[in-house]
Residue, then its C-alpha position, 0 to 999 in steps of 0.5 A: x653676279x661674278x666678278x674680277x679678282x684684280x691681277x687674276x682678270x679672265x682667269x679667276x672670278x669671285x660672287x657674292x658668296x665668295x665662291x672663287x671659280x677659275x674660269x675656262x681658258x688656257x694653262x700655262x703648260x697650254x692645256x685646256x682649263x674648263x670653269x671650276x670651282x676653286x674650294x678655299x682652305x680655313x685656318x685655326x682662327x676660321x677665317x678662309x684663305x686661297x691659292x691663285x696660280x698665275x703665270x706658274x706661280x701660286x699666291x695665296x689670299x685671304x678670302x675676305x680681300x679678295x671679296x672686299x676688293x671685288x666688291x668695293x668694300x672694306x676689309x672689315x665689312x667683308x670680315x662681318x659679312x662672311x665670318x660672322x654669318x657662317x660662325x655667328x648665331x641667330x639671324x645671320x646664320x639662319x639667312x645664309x644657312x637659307x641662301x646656301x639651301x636654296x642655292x644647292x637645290x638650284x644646283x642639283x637641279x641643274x645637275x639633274x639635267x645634265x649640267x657638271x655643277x658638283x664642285x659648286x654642290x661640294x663646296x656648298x654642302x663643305x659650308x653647310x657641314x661647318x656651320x652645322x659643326x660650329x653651332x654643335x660645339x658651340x665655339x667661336x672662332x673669330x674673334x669679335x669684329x669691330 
C-alpha cells in the first residue's frame, strides 16, 4: 500500500517497505515525470537517507521519518522495523530476506510481460546484496536500538 509522504502530496509516495517512488506528473521545467522508484543512499552508521526535489529545491530525509510519518508511528519503531531486520540476525532478516524474494519474482514476472519494473527490481536485488554482505562480514552497524 503506498502512501503520501507529507509536503511531497501527489509527487512522492512511501510502501510498507520503504520503497519511495516519485509519482508521474510534472517537472518543474514541465517535463513529463513518469513513476520510478526513488533508491535511497546508506550512511556510515547503516541507516538510509533520500533526497526529495520540490518546487527546484532538494531536501534530504532520513528514511526511517519519512516511513514513521507515513505510517503513524514512532521514530524508533520505524528504526526496529527497517535496521534491525536488513542488519539483524535470525528471524527478522530471514522474513524480509522472504518478502524481498517474494517481491522481486513478483516484479520480474510482471516485467516478463512487459510491464518496466527494473528500478523496483534493482533496488530490491541493492538490498539483498547488503544483507548478504552484512551477515558475511558479520558486522553491525547500527547500534542497538532501545
Amino acid at each position: 500500500m503506498w502512501r503520501d509522504i507529507k509536503d511531497y502530496e501527489g509527487l512522492y509516495e512511501i510502501n510498507e517497505n520503504a520503497v519511495v517512488r516519485r509519482v508521474e506528473g510534472k517537472g518543474i521545467d514541465g517535463r513529463k515525470v513518469t513513476t520510478h522508484v526513488v533508491v535511497s543512499s546508506k550512511t556510515r552508521k547503516g541507516t538510509r537517507y533520500i533526497a526529495l526535489w520540490k518546487n527546484g529545491n532538494r531536501k534530504t530525509f532520513m528514511l526511517h521519518k519519512l516511513y514513521a510519518e507515513a505510517f503513524y508511528m514512532s521514530e524508533n519503531e520505524a528504526c526496529r522495523r527497517l535496521y534491525k531486520g536488513f542488519i539483524g540476525y535470525g528471524q527478522a532478516v530471514q522474513n524480509v530476506k522472504d518478502i524481498l524474494l517474494k517481491n522481486l519474482s513478483d516484479l520480474e514476472k510482471e516485467q516478463a510481460i512487459g510491464e518496466n519494473r527494473h528500478d523496483e527490481i534493482l533496488y530490491i536485488q541493492q538490498f539483498l546484496d547488503e544483507l548478504k554482505n552484512d551477515k558475511v562480514c558479520g558486522v553491525r552497524q547500527v547500534e542497538n536500538i532501545k
